[in-house]
DRENLUMMAR-721415 format. One record per residue (C-alpha): residue number from 1; residue in one letter; chain; x, y, z. Coordinates in Angstrom, 3 decimals, decimal comma, padded with zeros to 6 digits. Layout:
<sites>
SITE_num_residuo_cadena_c1_c2_c3
SITE_NUM_A_A_X_Y_Z $
...
</sites>
This chain:
<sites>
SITE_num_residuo_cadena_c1_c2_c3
SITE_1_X_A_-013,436_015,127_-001,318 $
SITE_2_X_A_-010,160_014,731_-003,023 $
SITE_3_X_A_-006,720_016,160_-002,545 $
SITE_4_X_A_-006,645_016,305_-006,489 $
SITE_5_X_A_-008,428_019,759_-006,187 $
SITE_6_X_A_-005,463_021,479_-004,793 $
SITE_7_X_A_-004,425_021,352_-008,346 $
SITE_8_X_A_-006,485_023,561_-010,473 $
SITE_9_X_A_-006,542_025,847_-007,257 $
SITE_10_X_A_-002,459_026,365_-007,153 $
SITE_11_X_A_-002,415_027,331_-010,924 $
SITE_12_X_A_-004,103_030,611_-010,532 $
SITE_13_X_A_-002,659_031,389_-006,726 $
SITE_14_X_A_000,829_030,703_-007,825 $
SITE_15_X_A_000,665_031,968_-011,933 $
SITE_16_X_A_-001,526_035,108_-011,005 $
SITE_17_X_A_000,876_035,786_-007,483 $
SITE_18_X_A_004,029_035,237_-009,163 $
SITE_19_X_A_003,222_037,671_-012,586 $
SITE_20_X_A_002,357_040,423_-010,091 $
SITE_21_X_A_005,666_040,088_-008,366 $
SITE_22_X_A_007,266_039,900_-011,220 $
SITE_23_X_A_005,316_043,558_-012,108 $
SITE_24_X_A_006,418_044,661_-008,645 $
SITE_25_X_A_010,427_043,728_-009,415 $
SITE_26_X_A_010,126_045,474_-012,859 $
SITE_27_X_A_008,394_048,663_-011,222 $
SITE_28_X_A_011,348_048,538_-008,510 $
SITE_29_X_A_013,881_048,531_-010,922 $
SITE_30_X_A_012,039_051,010_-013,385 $
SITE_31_X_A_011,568_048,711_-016,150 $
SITE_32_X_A_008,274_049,246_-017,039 $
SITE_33_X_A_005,893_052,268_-016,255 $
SITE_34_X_A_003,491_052,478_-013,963 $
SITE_35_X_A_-000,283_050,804_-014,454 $
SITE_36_X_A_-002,131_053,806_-013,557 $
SITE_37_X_A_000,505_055,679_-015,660 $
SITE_38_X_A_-001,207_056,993_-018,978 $
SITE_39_X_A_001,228_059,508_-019,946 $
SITE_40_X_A_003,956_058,633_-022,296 $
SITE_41_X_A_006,674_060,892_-024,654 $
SITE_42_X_A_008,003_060,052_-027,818 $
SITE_43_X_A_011,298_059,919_-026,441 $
SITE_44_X_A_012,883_060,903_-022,822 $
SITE_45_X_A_017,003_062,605_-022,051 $
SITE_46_X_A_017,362_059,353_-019,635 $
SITE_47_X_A_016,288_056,189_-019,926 $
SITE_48_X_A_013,984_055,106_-017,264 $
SITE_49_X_A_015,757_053,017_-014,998 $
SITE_50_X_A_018,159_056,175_-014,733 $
SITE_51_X_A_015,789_058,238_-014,006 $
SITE_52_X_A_015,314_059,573_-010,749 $
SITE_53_X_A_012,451_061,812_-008,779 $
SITE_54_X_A_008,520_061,503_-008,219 $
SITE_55_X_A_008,198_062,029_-012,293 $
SITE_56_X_A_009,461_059,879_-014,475 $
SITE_57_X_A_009,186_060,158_-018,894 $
SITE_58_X_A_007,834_056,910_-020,159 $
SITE_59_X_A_008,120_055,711_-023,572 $
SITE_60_X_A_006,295_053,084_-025,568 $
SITE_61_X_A_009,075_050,515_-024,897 $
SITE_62_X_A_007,659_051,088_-020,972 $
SITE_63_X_A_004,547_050,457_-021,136 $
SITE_64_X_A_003,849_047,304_-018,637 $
SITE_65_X_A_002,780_044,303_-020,538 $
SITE_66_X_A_003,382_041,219_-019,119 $
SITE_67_X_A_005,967_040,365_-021,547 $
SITE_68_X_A_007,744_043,448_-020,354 $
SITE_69_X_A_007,729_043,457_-016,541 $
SITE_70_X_A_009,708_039,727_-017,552 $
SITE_71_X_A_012,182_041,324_-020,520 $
SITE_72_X_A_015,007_042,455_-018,431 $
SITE_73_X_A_017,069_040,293_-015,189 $
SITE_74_X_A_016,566_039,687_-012,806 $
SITE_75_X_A_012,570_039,137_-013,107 $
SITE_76_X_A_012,904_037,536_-016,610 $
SITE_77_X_A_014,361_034,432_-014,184 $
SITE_78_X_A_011,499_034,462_-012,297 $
SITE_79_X_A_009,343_035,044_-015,452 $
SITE_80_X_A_010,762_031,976_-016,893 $
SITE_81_X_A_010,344_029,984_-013,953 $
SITE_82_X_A_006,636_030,643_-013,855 $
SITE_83_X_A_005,879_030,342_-017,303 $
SITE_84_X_A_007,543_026,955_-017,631 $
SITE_85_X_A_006,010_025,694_-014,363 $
SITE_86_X_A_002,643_027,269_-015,459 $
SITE_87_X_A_003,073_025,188_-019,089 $
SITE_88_X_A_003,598_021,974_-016,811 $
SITE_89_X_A_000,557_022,647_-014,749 $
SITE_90_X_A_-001,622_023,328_-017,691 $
SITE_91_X_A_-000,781_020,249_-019,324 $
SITE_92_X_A_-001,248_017,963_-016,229 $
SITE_93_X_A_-004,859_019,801_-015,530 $
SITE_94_X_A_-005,738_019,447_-018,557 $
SITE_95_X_A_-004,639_015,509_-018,779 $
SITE_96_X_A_-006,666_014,712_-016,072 $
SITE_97_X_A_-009,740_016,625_-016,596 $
SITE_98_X_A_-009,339_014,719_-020,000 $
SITE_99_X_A_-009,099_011,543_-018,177 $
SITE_100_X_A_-011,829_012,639_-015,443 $
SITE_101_X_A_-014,791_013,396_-018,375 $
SITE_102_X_A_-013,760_009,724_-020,022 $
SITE_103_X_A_-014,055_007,656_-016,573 $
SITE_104_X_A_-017,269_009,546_-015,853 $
SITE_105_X_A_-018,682_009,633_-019,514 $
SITE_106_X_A_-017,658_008,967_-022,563 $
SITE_107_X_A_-014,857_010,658_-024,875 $
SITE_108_X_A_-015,922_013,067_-027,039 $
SITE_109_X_A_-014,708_015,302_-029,420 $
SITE_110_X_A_-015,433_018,440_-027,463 $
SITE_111_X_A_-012,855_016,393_-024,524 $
SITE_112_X_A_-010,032_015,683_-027,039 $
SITE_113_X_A_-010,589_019,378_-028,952 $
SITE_114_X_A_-009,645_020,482_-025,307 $
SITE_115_X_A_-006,759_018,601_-024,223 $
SITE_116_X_A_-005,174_019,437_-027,923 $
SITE_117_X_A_-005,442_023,026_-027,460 $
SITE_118_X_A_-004,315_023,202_-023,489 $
SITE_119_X_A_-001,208_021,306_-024,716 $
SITE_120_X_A_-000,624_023,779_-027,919 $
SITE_121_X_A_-001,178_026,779_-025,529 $
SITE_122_X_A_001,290_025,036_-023,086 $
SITE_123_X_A_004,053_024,617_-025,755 $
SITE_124_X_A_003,265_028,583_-026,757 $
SITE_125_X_A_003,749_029,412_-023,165 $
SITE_126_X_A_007,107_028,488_-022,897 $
SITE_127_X_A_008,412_030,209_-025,800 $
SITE_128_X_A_006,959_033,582_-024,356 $
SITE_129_X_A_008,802_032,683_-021,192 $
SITE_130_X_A_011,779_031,872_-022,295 $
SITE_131_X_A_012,183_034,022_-025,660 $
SITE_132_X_A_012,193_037,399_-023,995 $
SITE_133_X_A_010,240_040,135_-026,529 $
SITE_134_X_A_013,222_042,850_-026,600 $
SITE_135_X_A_015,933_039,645_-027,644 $
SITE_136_X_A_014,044_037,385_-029,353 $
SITE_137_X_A_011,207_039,364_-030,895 $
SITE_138_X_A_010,049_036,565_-033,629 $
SITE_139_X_A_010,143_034,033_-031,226 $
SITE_140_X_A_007,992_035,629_-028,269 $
SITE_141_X_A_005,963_036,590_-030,926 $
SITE_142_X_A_005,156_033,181_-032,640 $
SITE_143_X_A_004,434_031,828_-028,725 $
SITE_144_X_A_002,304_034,481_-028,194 $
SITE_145_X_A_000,678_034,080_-031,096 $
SITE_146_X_A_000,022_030,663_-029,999 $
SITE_147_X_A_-000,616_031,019_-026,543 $
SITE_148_X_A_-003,822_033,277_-026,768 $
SITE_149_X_A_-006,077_031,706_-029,295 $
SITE_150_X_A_-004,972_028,120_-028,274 $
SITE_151_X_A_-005,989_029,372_-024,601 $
SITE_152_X_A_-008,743_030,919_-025,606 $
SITE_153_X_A_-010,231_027,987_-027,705 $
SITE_154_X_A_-009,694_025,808_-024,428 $
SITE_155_X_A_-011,712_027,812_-022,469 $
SITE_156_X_A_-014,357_028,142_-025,277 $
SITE_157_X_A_-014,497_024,363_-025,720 $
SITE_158_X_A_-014,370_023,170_-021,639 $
SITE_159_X_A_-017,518_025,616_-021,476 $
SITE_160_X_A_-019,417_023,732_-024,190 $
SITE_161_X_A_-018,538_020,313_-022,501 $
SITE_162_X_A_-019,529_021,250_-019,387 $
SITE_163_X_A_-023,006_022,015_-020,451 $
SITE_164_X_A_-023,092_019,158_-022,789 $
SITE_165_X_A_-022,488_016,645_-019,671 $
SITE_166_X_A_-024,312_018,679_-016,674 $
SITE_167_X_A_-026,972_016,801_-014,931 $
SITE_168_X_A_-027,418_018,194_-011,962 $
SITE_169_X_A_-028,143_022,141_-011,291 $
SITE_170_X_A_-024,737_022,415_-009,525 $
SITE_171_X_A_-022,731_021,239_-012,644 $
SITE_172_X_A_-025,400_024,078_-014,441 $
SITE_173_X_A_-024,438_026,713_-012,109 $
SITE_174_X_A_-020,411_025,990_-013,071 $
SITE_175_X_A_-021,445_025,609_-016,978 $
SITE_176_X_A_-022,940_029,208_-016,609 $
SITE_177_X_A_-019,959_030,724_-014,984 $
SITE_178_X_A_-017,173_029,052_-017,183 $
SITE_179_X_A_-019,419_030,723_-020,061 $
SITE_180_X_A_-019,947_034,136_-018,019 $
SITE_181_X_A_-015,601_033,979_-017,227 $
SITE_182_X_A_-015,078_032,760_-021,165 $
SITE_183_X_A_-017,018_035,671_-022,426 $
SITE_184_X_A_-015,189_038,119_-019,964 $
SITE_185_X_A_-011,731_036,771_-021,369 $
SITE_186_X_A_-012,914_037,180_-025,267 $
SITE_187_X_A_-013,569_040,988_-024,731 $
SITE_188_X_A_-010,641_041,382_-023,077 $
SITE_189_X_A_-008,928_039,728_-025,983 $
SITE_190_X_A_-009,671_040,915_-028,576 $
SITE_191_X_A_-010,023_045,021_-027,068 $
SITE_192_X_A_-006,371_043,711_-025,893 $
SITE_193_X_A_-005,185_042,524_-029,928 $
SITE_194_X_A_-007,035_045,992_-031,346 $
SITE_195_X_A_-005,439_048,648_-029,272 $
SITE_196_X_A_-001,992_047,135_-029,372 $
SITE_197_X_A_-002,363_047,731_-033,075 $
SITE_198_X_A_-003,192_051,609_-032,587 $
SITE_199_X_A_-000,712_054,288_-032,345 $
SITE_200_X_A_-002,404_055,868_-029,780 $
SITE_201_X_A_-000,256_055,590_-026,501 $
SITE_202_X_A_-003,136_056,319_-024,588 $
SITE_203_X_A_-004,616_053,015_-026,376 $
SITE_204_X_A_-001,584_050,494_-026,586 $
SITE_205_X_A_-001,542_051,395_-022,061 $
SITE_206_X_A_-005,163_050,333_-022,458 $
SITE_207_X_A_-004,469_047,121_-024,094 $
SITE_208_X_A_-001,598_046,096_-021,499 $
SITE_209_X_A_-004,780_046,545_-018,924 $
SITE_210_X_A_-007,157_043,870_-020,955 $
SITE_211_X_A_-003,668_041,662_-021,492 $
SITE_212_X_A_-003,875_041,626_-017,487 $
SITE_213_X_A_-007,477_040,938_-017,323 $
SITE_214_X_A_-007,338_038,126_-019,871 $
SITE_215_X_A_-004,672_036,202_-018,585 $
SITE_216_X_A_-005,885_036,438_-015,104 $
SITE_217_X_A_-009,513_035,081_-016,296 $
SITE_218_X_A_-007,951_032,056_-017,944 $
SITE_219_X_A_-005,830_031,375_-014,390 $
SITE_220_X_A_-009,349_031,583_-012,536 $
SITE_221_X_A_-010,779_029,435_-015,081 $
SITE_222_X_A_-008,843_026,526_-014,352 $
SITE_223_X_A_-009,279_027,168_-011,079 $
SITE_224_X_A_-012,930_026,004_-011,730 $
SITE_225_X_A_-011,901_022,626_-012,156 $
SITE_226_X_A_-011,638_021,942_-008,567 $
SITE_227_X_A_-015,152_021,163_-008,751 $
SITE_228_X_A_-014,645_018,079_-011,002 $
SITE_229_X_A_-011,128_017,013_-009,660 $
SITE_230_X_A_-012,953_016,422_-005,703 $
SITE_231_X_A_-014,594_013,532_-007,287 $
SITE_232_X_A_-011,094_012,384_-008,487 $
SITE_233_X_A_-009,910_009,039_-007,585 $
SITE_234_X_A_-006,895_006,565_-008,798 $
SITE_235_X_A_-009,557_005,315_-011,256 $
SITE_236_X_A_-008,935_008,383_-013,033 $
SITE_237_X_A_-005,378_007,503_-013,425 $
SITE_238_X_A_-006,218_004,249_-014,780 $
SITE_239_X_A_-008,209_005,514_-017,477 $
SITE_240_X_A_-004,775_006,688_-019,014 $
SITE_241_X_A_-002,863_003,740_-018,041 $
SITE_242_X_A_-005,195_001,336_-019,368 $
SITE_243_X_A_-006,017_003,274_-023,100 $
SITE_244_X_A_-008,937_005,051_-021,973 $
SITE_245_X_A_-012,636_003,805_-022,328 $
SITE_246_X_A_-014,745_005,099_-019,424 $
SITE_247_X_A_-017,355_003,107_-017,959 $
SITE_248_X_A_-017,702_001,720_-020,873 $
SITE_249_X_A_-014,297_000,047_-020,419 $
SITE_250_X_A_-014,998_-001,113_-017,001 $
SITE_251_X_A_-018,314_-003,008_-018,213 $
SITE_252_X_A_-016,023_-004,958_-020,461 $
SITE_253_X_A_-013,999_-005,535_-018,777 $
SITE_254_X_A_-015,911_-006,613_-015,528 $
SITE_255_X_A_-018,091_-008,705_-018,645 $
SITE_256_X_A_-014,909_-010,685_-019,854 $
SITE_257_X_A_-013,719_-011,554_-016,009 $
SITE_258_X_A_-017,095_-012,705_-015,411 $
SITE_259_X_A_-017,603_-014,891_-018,224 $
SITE_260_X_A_-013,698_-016,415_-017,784 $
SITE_261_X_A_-014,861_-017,573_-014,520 $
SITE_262_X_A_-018,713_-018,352_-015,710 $
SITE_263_X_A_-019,942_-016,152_-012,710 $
SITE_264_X_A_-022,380_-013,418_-012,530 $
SITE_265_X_A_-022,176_-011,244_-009,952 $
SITE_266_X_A_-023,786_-007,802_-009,109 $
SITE_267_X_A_-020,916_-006,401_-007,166 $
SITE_268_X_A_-017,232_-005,005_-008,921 $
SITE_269_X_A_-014,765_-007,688_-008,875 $
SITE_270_X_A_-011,657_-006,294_-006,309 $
SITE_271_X_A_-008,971_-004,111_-007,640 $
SITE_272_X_A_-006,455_-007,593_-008,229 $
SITE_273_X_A_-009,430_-009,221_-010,451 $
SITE_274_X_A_-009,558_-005,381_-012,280 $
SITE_275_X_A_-005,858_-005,727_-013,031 $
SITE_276_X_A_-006,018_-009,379_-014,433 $
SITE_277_X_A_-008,758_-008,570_-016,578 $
SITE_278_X_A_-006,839_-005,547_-017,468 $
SITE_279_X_A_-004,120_-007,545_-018,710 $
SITE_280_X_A_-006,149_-010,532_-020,722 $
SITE_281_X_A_-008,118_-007,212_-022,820 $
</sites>
């Protein structure tokens, strides 16, 4: 079992923990509304963070998206933080797990499709964190834009790989949930993109909800890769080092050391021999 794990499982713990304290800072400071709040006025005397009693008169610019609970200091700092940190983390998972299918298998379309679109939803992730929606509106909106198809393609396309190199009935059994989670996050999607579109306040509350439950999926979903990352060694790291090529690679190269030396041998050659022959390819 390797420590390597640890990283797909701190995405979601410290992404999903730290959006819901940012939710909990923007309710404190009445920001944003309420979740289980569903009743909103065209317009209100006060504005909400003035307001003060059990009741308080929401309005549309209330209603608690993500991008909202992080609009205003002092959570927008702590908004920032964990978007950018997030963006980091995505594109390191999704570097290895790149790396991981190529030292394992082979590279593939469906692997390089993947690590593309983690690293265009990474780049989209840090404009909506730090191009807050009520002061940069274009901006936010352009990340965002990028962020959720990018993110969902990932998820789409790490599904299809999975299947495409399960052997065993374990790697099945992930294959089916990545599908059953992938699935999850498309409803919540697009129900998410078609009632922010309605006028309907009742409806534009609902799609804050799915923009919850979608972003949380894709968290959980790379949490999945701790599965592959236990059987994650330095070799991995060498696959990037070295160019990339897999087992493949390693025959080679293990090939051209032994025929340099006119040997044949059944065993590896020892990690110095690996690094010569590295350096002769």
């Amino acid at each position: 079992m390797s420590l390597w794990m640890i990283l797909p499982v701190s995405l979601p713990v410290f992404t999903i923990t730290g959006i819901w304290v940012v939710y909990a800072m923007s309710l404190y400071n009445q920001h944003v509304c309420p979740v289980h709040n569903w009743l909103y006025n065209e317009s209100c005397d006060e504005q909400l963070p003035l307001q003060r009693g059990p009741v308080l008169c929401c309005t549309l610019d209330n209603i608690p998206l993500i991008s909202k609970c992080g609009t205003l200091p002092p959570e927008s700092c702590f908004f920032s933080l964990i978007c950018s940190t997030g963006s980091f983390m995505v594109m390191l998972i999704a570097l290895l797990r790149y790396a991981h299918v190529i030292e394992k298998h082979q590279n593939c379309i469906l692997n390089t499709a993947g690590l593309s679109s983690a690293w265009i939803c990474a780049a989209g992730l840090i404009m909506v964190g730090n191009f807050q929606v009520d002061f940069a509106k274009v901006l936010h909106y352009v990340g965002a834009g990028v962020t959720f198809p990018s993110s969902m393609l990932f998820v789409c396309l790490q599904s299809a790989l999975t299947y495409r190199l399960a052997k065993t009935q374990e790697e099945y059994r992930i294959g089916h949930l990545r599908v059953g989670m992938a699935l999850l996050a498309l409803v919540a999607l697009v129900l998410s993109g078609v009632f922010f579109c309605q006028e309907s306040f009742a409806l534009q509350h609902a799609s804050a909800i799915f923009e919850w439950i979608y972003c949380m999926l894709i968290m959980l979903f790379y949490g999945t890769f701790a599965f592959e990352f236990g059987d994650m060694s330095g070799d991995t790291l060498m696959v990037l080092s070295g160019g990339g090529g897999g087992r493949g690679r390693g025959k080679r190269l293990l090939h051209i050391w032994t025929q340099d030396r006119g040997e044949q041998r059944l065993q590896p050659p020892s990690a110095g021999e690996f690094i010569d022959a590295v350096t002769t390819v």
